[in-house]
N, C-alpha and C positions, 0 to 999 in steps of 0.2 A: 374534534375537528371543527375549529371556527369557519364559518359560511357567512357569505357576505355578499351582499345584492344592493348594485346602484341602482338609481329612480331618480328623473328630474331633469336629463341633459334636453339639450334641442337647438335651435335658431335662435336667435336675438339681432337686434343690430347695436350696433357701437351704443355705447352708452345705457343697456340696458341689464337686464338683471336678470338670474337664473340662482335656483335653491336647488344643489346637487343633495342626495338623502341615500345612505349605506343603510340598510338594515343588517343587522348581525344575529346570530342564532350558533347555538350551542355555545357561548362562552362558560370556559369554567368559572370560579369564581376568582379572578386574581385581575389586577391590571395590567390594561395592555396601552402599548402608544400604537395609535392611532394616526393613520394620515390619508390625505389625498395626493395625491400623485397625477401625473399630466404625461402626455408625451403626442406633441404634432406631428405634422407629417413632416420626414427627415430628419428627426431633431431627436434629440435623447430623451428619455425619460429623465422628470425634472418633479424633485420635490415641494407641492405645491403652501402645506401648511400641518400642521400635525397637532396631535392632542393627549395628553396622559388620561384616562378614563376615570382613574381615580385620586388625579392630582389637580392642583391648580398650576398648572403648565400648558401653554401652548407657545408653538412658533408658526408664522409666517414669513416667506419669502418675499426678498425684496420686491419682487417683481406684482406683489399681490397684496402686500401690507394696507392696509388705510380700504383696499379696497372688497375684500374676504373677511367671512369670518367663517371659523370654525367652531362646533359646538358637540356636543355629546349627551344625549339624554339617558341617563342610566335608565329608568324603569321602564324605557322602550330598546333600549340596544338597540337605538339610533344615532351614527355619526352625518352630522350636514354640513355643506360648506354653503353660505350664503354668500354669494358673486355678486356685486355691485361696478357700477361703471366698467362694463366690461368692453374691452378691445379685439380689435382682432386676432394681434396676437391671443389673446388667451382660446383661440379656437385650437381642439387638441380631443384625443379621448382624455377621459379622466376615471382613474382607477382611487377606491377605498384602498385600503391595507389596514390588515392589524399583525403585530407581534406581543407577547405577552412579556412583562414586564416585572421587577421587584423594585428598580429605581425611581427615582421622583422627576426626574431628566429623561427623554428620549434624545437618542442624539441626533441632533438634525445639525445641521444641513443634512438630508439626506436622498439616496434616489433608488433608496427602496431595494437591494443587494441583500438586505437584512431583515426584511419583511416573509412572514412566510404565510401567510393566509393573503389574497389576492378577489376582488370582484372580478365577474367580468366585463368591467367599462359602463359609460356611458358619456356621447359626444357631446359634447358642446359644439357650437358654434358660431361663430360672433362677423356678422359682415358691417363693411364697413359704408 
């Protein structure tokens, strides 16, 4: 049973920056894709960027491209999203996810249907 802990939301204002941090525990030894996931108030759950753990694959959504980055540190079973020039849209909670994987592709677009290990959250904020 993958366990998974966000660390790093809070306030910002427009244009500034926030380092969202999953720690993960118990993984067996296989890869998983990996993502962060978002969902504001009213609004759906929305796939924010994603990561194969032990591929050289990642995706970003348009909405976050140029301005996110995702990363995964194997010998900490750390996933981070690094938030730059951030808007107010991007205010939302924001959930990790992992699913355990054998392909070199996760499918993304995705809003996380298919995800089965879950944090639980951590807000962002973003005023304008």
């Amino acid at each position: 049973q993958v366990q998974l802990v966000e660390s790093g939301g809070g306030s910002v204002q427009a244009g500034g920056s926030l380092r969202l941090s999953c720690a993960a525990s118990q993984y067996s030894d296989s890869n998983y894709c990996m993502g962060w996931f978002r969902q504001g108030p009213g609004k759906e759950r929305e796939g924010v960027a994603a990561i194969n753990t032990g591929r050289d694959w990642t995706y970003y959504a348009d909405s976050v491209k140029g301005r996110f980055t995702i990363s995964h540190d194997s010998a900490k079973n750390t996933l981070s999203l690094e938030m730059n020039s951030l808007k107010p849209e991007d205010t939302a909670m924001y959930y990790c996810a992992a699913l355990r994987t054998d392909f070199y592709f996760c499918s993304w677009p995705s809003r996380g249907d298919e995800y089965n290990y879950w944090g639980q959250g951590t807000q962002v904020t973003v005023s304008s």
